[in-house]
C-alpha positions as CSV (number, residue, x, y, z in Angstrom):
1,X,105.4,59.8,143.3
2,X,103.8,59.9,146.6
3,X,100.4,62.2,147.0
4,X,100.2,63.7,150.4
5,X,97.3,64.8,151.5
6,X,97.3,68.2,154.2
7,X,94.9,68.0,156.9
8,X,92.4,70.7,157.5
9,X,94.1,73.7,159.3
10,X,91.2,75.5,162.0
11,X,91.1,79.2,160.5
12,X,89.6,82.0,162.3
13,X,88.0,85.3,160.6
14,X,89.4,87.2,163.2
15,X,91.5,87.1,166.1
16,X,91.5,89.8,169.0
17,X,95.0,90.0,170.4
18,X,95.3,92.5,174.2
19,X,97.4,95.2,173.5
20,X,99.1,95.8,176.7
21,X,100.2,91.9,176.8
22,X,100.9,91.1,173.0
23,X,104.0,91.8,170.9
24,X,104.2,91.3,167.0
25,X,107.1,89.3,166.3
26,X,108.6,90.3,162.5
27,X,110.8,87.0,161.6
28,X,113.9,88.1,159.4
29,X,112.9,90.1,157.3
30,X,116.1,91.0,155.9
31,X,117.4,91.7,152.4
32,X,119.3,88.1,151.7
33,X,115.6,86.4,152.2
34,X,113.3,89.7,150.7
35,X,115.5,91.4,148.3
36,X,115.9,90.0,145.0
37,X,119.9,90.6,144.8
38,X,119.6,88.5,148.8
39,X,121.5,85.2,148.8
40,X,118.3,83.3,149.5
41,X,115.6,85.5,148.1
42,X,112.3,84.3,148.2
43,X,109.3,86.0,145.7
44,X,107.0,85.6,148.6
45,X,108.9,87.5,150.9
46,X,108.6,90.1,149.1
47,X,105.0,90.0,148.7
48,X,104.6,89.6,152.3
49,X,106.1,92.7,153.4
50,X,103.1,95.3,152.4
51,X,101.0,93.1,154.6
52,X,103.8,93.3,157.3
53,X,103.9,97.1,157.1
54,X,100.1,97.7,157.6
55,X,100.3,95.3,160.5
56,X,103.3,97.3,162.0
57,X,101.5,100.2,161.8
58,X,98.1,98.8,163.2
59,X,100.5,97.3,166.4
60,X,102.2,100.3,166.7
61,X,99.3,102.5,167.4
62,X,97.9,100.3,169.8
63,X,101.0,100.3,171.8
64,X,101.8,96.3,170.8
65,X,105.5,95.8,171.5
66,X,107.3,95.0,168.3
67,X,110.5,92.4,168.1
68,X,112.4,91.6,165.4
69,X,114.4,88.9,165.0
70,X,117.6,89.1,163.1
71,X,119.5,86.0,161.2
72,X,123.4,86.8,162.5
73,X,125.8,84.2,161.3
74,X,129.7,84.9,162.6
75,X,132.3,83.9,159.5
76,X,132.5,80.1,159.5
77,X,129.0,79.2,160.9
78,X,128.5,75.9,160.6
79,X,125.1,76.7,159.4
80,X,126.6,77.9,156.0
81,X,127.3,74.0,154.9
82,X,123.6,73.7,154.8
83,X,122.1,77.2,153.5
84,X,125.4,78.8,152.0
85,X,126.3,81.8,153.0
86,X,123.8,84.2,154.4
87,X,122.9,86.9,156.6
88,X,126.7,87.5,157.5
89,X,126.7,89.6,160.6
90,X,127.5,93.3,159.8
91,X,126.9,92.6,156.3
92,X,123.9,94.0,153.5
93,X,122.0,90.9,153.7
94,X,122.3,90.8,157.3
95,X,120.3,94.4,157.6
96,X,116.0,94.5,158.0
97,X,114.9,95.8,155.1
98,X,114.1,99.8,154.6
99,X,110.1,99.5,154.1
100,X,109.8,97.5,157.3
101,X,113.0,99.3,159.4
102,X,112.9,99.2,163.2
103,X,111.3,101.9,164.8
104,X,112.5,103.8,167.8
105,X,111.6,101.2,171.5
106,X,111.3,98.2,168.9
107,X,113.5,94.8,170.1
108,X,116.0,94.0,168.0
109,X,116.8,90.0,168.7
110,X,119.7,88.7,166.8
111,X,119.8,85.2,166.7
112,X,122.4,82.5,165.0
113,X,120.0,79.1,164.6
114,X,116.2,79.5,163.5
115,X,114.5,79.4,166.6
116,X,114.5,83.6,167.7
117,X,114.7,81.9,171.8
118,X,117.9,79.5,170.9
119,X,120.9,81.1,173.0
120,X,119.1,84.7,172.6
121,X,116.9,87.1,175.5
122,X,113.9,86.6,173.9
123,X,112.5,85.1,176.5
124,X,113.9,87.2,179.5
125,X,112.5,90.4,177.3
126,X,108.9,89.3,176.6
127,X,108.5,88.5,180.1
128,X,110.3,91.8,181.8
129,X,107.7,93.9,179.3
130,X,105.0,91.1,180.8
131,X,103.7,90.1,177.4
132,X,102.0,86.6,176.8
133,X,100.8,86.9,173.4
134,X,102.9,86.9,170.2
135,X,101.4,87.4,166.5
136,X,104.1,86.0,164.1
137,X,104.7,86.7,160.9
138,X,108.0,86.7,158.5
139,X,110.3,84.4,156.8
140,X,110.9,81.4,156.2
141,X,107.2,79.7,157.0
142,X,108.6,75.9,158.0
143,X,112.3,76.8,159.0
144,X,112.6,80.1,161.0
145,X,108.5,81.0,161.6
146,X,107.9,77.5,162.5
147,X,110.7,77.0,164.9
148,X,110.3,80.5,166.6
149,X,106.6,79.7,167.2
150,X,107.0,76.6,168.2
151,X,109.5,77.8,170.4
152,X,107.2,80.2,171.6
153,X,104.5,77.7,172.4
154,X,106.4,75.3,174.3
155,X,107.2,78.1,176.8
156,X,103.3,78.9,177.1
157,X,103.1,81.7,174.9
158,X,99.8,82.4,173.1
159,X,100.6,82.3,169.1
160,X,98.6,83.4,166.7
161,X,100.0,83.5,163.3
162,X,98.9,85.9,160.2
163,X,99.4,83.4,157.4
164,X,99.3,85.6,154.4
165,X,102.3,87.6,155.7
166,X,104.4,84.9,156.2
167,X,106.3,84.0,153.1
168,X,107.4,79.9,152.2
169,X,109.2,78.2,149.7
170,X,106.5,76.5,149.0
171,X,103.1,76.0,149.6
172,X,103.5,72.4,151.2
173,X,106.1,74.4,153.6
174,X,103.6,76.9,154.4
175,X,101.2,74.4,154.9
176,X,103.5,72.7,157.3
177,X,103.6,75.8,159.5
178,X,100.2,76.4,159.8
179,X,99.8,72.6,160.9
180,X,102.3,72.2,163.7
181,X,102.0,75.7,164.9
182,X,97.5,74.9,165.5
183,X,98.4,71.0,166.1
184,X,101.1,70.7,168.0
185,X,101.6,73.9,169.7
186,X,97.9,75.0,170.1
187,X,98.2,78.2,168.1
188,X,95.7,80.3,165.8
189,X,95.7,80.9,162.7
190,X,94.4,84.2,160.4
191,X,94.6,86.7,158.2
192,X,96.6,89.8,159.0
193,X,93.9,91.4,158.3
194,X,91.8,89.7,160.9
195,X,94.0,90.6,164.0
196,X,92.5,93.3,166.3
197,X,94.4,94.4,168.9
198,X,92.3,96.1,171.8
């Protein structure tokens, strides 16, 4: 068995985000990946939701736009061969779950692939409401999160990701995240609780 060995990943203890040109970015969080009945649950989706919530509320009262992005796969998605069946559009497991539910002026993005800007407004939004700054956090850490943020990067965004409210498969995966999204894309990397927004 090969040993691998994960670079060092730049950490900050805190990260101050501008209000008036940041959104928070909640990646799928959606009962087929959070809820245990979900067709791919994850444990640490779940666990990554109460730090989710208090980050919604911190955004929220500092006026940070909120987006979430949506997994909406039409009947037959060739996506299905890989993942099974999931997040079926107008379905249960398609719908954000209750504890972290959409408020009223939030972005609702659905999206069919696992980058949030493939063949969606994304972008066109984020720059009519002139932000520049996204905080990411969600599911899943090296499929979704990753390409999303990467995604984000390559069309100049700043990125800063909260990694303990982003949920992975595994730790290698979220590992992987936090690597290409500070080596590759020049994004930052902390705690949830170390965003400010100001």
């Amino acid at each position: 068995m090969t040993s691998v060995t994960i670079p060092d990943i730049p950490r900050e203890d805190s990260i101050t985000v501008p209000a008036r040109s940041a959104a928070l970015i909640v990646v799928d969080m959606q009962h087929d990946f959070v809820h245990p009945d979900g067709a791919l649950y994850g444990s640490d989706a779940a666990k990554a939701s109460a730090r989710i919530a208090s980050l919604l509320a911190r955004a929220r009262s500092a006026g940070v736009r909120v987006v979430y992005t949506q997994d909406w796969h039409p009947e037959g998605d060739p996506e299905f061969e890989v993942w099974g069946v999931h997040a079926r559009a107008g379905t249960w497991g398609a719908e954000i779950v209750s504890e972290l539910a959409p408020a009223p002026g939030d972005e609702i993005i659905r999206k069919v692939r696992f980058d949030a800007f493939y063949g969606t407004p994304l972008d066109h939004r984020l720059r009519v409401l002139g932000v520049r700054e996204l905080v990411i956090v969600g599911t899943v850490a090296n499929i979704c999160v990753l390409h999303t943020a990467g995604s984000a990067g390559l069309r100049h965004y700043g990125v800063v990701v909260a990694d303990d409210a982003v949920a992975a498969m595994t730790p290698f995966d979220h590992a992987t995240l936090l690597r290409q999204v500070t080596f590759l894309y020049g994004g930052r990397v902390t705690s949830s609780g170390g965003i400010r927004f100001a």
